[in-house]
TORKOL-4160 file (C-alpha; in steps of 0.2 Angstrom, whole numbers, padded with zeros to 4 digits, m for minus):
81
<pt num="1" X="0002" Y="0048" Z="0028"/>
<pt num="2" X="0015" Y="0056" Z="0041"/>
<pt num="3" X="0017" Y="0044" Z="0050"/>
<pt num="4" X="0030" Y="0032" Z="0042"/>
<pt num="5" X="0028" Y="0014" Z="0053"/>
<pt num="6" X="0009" Y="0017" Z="0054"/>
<pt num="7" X="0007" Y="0018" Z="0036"/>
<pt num="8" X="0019" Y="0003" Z="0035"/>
<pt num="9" X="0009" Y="m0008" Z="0046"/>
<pt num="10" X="m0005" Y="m0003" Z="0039"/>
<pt num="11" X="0000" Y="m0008" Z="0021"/>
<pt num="12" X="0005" Y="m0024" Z="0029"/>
<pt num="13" X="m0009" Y="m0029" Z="0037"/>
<pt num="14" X="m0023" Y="m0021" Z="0026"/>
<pt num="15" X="m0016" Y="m0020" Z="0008"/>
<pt num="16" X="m0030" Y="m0030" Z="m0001"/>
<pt num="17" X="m0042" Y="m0019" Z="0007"/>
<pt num="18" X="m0035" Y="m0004" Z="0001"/>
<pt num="19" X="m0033" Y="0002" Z="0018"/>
<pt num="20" X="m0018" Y="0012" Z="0012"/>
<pt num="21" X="m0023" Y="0020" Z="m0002"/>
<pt num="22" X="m0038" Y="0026" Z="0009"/>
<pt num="23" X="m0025" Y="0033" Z="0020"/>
<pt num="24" X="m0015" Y="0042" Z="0007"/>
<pt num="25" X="m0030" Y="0051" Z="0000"/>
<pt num="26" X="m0030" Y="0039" Z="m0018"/>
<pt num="27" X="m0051" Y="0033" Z="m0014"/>
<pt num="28" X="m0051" Y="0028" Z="m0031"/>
<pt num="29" X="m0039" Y="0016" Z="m0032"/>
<pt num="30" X="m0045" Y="0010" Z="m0013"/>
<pt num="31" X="m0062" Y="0006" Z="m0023"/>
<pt num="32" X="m0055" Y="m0004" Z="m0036"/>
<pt num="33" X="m0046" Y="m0015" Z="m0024"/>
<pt num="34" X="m0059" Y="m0017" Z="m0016"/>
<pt num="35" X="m0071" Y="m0023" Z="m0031"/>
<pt num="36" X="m0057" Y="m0032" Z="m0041"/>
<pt num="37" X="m0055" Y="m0042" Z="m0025"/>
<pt num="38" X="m0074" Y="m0048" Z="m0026"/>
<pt num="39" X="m0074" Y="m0050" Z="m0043"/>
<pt num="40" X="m0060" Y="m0062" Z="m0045"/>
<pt num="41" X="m0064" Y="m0072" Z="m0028"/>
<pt num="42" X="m0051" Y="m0064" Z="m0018"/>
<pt num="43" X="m0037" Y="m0070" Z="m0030"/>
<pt num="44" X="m0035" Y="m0049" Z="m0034"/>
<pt num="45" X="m0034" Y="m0046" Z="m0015"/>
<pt num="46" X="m0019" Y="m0063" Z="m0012"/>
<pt num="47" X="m0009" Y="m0052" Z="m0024"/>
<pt num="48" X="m0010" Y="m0036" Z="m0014"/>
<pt num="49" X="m0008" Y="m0045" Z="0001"/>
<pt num="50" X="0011" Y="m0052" Z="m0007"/>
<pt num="51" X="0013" Y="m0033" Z="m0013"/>
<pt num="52" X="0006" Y="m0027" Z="0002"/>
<pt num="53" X="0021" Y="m0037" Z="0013"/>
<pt num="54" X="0033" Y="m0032" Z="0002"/>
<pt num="55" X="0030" Y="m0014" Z="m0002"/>
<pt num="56" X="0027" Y="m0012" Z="0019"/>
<pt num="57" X="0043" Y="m0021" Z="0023"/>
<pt num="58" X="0051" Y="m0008" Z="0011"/>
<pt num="59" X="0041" Y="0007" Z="0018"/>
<pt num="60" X="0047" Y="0001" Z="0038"/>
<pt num="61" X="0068" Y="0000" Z="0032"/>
<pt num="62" X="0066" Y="0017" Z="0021"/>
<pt num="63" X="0074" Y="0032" Z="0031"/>
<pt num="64" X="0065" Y="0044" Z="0035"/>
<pt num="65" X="0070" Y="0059" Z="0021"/>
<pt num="66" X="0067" Y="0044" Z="0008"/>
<pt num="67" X="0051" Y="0042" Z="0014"/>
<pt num="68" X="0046" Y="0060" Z="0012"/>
<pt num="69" X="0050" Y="0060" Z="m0005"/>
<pt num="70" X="0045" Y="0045" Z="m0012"/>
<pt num="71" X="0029" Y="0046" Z="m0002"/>
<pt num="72" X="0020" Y="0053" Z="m0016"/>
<pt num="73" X="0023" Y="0038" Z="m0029"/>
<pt num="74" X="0022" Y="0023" Z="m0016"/>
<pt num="75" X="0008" Y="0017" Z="m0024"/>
<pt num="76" X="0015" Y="0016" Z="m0043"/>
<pt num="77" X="0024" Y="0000" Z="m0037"/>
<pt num="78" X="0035" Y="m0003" Z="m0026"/>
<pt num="79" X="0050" Y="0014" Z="m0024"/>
<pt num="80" X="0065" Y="0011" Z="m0039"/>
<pt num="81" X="0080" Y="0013" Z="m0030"/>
């Protein structure tokens, strides 16, 4: 999870997936997206995909020093200011 724009990108494209959360070593909650998207018929994975755009957007306009320290609780919700 160094690398700020791919982890950005990637939490773009592939939030619903858990893509993300795979990335930042969180399997767990990688999993539950994963069956809470199934489970519901993909309504679950259309509200990551919304939190997904926003929270990447977010992740691409941080500077870099933000981004190292709130790197650790990006996926609690999207960073308070």
């Amino acid at each position: 999870m160094e690398n700020k724009t791919l982890f950005g990108v990637m939490t773009i494209i592939f939030n619903s997936y858990g893509v993300p959360c795979f990335m930042a070593g969180k399997t767990k909650t990688g999993i539950l997206r994963i069956v809470f998207g199934c489970i519901t018929f993909g309504v679950i994975g259309i509200i990551n995909v919304v939190k997904g755009i926003i929270l990447g957007i977010k992740i691409l306009q941080m500077p870099e020093d933000e981004y190292q320290a709130k790197k650790d609780t990006l996926f609690d919700g999207i960073p308070k200011d």
